[in-house]
LODREN-540982 format. One line per field, with one value per residue (C-alpha): residue number from 1; x, y, z. Coordinates in nm, 3 decimals. Example, Ala and Ser with C-alpha at 12.3 -4.5 7.8 and 13.67 -1.06 7.14 Angstrom:
<nodes>
i [1/2]
xx [1.230/1.367]
yy [-0.450/-0.106]
zz [0.780/0.714]
</nodes>
This chain:
<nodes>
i [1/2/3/4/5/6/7/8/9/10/11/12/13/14/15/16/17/18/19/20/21/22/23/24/25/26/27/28/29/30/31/32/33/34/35/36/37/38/39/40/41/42/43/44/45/46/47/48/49/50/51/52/53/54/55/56/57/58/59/60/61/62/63/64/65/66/67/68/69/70/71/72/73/74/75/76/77/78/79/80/81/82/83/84/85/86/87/88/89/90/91/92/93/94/95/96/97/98/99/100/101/102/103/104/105/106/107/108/109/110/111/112/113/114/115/116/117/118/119/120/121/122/123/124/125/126/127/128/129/130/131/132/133/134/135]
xx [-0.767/-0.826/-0.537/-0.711/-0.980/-0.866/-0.654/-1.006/-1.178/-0.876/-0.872/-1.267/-1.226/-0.918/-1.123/-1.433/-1.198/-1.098/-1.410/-1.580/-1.255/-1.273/-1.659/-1.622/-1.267/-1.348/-1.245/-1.074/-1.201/-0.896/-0.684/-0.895/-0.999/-0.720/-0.547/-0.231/0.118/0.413/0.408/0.082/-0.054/-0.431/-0.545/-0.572/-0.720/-0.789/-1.116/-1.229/-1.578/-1.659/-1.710/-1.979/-1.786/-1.808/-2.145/-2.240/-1.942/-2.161/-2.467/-2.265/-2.095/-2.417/-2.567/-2.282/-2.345/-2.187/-2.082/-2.118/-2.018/-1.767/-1.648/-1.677/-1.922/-1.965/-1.939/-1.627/-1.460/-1.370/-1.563/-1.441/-1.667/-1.571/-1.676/-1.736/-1.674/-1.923/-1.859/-1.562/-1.655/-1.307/-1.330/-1.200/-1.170/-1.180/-1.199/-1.241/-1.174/-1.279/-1.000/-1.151/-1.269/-1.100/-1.195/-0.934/-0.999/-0.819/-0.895/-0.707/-0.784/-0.741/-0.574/-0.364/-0.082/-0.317/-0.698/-0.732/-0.815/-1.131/-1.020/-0.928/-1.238/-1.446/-1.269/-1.343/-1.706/-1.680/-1.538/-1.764/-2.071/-1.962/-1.838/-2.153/-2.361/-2.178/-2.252]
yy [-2.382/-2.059/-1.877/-2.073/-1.854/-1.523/-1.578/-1.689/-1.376/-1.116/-1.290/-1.208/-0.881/-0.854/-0.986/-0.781/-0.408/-0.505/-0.535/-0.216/-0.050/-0.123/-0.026/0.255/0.438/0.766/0.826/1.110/1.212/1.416/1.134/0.906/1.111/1.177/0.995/0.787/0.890/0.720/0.382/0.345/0.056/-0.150/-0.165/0.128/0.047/0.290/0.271/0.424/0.541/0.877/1.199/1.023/0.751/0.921/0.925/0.601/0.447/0.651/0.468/0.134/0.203/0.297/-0.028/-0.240/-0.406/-0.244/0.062/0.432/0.806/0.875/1.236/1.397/1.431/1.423/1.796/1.793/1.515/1.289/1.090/0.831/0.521/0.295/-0.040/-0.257/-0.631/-0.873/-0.999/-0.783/-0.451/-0.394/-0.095/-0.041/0.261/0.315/0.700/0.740/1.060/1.176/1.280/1.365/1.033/0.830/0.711/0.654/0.411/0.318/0.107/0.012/-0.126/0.084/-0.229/-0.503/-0.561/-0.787/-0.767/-1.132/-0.967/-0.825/-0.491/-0.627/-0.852/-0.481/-0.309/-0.593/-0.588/-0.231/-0.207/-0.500/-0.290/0.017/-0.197/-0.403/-0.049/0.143/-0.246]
zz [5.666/5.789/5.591/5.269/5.350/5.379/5.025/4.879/5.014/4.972/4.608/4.531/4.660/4.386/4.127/4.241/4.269/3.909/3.769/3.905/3.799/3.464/3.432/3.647/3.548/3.391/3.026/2.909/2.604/2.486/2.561/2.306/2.049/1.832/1.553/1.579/1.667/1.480/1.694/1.750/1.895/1.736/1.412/1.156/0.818/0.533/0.310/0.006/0.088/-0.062/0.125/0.349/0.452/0.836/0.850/0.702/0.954/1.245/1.172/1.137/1.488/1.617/1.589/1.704/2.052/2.368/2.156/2.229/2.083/2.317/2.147/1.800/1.527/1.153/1.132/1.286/1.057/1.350/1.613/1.864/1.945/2.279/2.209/2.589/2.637/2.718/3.018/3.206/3.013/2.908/2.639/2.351/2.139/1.783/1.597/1.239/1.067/0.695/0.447/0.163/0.005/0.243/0.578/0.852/1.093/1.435/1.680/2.025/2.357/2.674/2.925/2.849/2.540/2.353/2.230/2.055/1.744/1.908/1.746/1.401/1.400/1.435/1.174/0.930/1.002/1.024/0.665/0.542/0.638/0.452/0.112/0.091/0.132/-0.168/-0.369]
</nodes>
């Protein structure tokens, strides 16, 4: 019974590391904000927005729960937005960058193979937002 107890423990403690880890690991901005290589993993959608597609999407972004500015700005073209779970915190990044009329968008999660559509379920909102504004 004792040995049950130390696995419980030793287990929390995993479960407990984890979760500090993934609030607590620093980012590296340089690492995140950039646009995909050929092979990229997460979602990447294109929209039609007009040259102010960037800063609309900012203001979007901005009032999403859990989501931040991580690096970028509207001057600059590009910004990166990390996007937190509810309950574990797990991020998840997305950067958009202006070309011309066009808005790229790409989002991707920092852990783990497989997002449940969390990512794809933000870009759709994302690009709901900034259709039903230009309506």
């Amino acid at each position: 019974m004792r040995y049950v107890w130390i696995a419980m423990v030793a287990l929390g403690l995993a479960v407990v590391g984890l979760a500090l880890w993934v609030r607590l690991a620093p980012t590296d901005a340089v690492a995140w904000h950039r646009m995909p290589d050929a092979g990229h993993r997460g979602e990447m959608v294109r929209i039609d927005t007009g040259a102010d597609g960037l800063a609309r999407l900012r203001d979007i972004a901005q009032a999403t729960p859990r989501t931040r500015p991580l690096a970028g700005s509207v001057e600059s073209g590009m910004m990166t937005w990390v996007t937190r779970s509810r309950l574990m915190g797990f991020p998840d990044y997305t950067t958009a960058r202006q070309d011309g009329e066009t808005l790229l968008i790409w989002a991707r999660q920092r852990y783990g193979t497989d997002d449940f559509g969390v990512n794809a379920a933000r870009l759709d909102h994302w690009r709901e937002a900034l259709v039903s504004e230009t309506q």
